[in-house]
N, C-alpha and C positions, 0 to 999 in steps of 0.2 A: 421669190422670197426665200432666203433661206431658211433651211432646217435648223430651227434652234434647240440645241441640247435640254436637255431636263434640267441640269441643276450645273452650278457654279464647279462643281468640281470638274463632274466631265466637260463642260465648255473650255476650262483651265486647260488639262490635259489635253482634247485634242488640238489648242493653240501652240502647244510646248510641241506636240507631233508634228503640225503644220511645220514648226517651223527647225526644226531637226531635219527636216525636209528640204526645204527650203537652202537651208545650210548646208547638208548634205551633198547636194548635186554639186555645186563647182567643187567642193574639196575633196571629194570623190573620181573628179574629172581631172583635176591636178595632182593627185596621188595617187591613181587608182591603177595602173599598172604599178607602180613600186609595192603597194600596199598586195598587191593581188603577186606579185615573185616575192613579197615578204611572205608573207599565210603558208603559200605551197613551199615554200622551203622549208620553212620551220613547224608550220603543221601536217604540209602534205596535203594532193590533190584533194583525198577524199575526204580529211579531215575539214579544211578549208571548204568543200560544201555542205559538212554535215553543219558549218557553223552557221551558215548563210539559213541550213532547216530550222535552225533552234532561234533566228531571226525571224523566219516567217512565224513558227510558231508560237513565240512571244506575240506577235500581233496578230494572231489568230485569238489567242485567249485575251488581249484586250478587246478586240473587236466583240468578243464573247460576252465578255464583261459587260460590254454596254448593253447588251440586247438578251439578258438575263429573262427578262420580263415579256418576252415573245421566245418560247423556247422553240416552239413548232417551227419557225418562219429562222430562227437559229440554225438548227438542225439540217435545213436544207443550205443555210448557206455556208455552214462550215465545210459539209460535204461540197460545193462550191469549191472551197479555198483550197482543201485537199484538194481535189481535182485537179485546180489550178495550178498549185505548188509540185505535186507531179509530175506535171506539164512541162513547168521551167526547169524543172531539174533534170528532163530529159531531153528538151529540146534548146537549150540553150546551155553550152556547152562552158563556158566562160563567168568565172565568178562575179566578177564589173559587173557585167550586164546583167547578170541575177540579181544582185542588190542595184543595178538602174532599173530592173523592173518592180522592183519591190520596193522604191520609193517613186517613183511617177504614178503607181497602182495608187499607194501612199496618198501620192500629193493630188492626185484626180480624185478622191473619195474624199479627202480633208478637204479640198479648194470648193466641194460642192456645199459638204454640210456645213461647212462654216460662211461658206459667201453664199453663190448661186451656180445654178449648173452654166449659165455664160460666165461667170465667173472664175468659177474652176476650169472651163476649157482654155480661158484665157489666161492664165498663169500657168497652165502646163504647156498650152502653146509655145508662148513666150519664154519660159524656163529650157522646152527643148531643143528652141533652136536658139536660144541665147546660150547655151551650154555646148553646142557643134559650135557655133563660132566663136567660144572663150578654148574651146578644144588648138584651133588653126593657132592660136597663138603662143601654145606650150611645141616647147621643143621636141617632146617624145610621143606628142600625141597629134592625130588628125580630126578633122568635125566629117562626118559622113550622114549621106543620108540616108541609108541604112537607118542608122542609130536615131536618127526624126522622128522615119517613122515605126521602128520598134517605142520608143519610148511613148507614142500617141497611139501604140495598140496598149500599149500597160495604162496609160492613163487614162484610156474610154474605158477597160475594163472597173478602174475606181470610180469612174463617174458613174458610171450603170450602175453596179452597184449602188450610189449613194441613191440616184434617181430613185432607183425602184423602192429603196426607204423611204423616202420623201412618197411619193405615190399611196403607200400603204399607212403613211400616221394623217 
């Protein structure tokens, strides 16, 4: 059964999120080298990650947003997200795949609370390796699996998180 949101707004929003998401990954996948030697040229390696921080961070304070009303059970998972956003920025070296892990994260936490947790495993499934094999068919790029199953370690990361919400309302 899915987690149904509290009220009309935020159901709104996270469908407009889902699917920014959604959109995201192939346009991402067919520009994302050019877009990723566009940033570092014009902004610079460092700058180009610090923009990727101010991304996560914006959906840290929505995610904050929603969950206003459980501060205590907030608090631990913000500290989560930093955790986790330190993590990426130190172990994955590569802007692309920072922002592929930061919408598969994305789309594994929306595909839960919006559908169902089979639900959400199964559009991120689908999404990740329908996105390696839309990869095979661009000139500048390859599908890897590597990239499978990074992007199924970022999207059980959103789904756990979604889970363990659903567990606790």
């Amino acid at each position: 059964m899915p987690n149904q949101p509290k009220n009309k707004l935020v159901d709104t929003g996270l469908s407009v999120l889902f699917w920014i998401c959604v959109i995201s990954i192939p346009l991402i996948s067919f520009t994302g080298r050019r877009l990723q030697h566009w940033l570092e040229n014009n902004l610079g390696r460092e700058e180009t990650g610090w923009l990727v921080v101010a991304l996560l961070t914006i959906t840290g304070l929505a995610y904050s947003a929603r969950h206003l009303g459980h501060l205590r059970r907030l608090w631990w998972r913000l500290l989560l997200l930093v955790a986790l956003l330190l993590t990426i920025i130190h172990f994955v070296p590569i802007t692309e795949e920072r922002i592929h892990f930061i919408l598969f994260g994305a789309l594994g936490y929306l595909g839960v609370t919006l559908f169902s947790p089979i639900g959400g495993l199964l559009i991120c499934t689908l999404f990740s390796i329908g996105d390696e094999v839309f990869q095979w068919f661009l000139p500048d790029r390859v599908g890897d699996v590597r990239d499978v199953v990074f992007n199924f370690i970022a999207s059980g990361i959103g789904i756990l998180l979604a889970m363990s919400e659903q567990q606790r309302t």
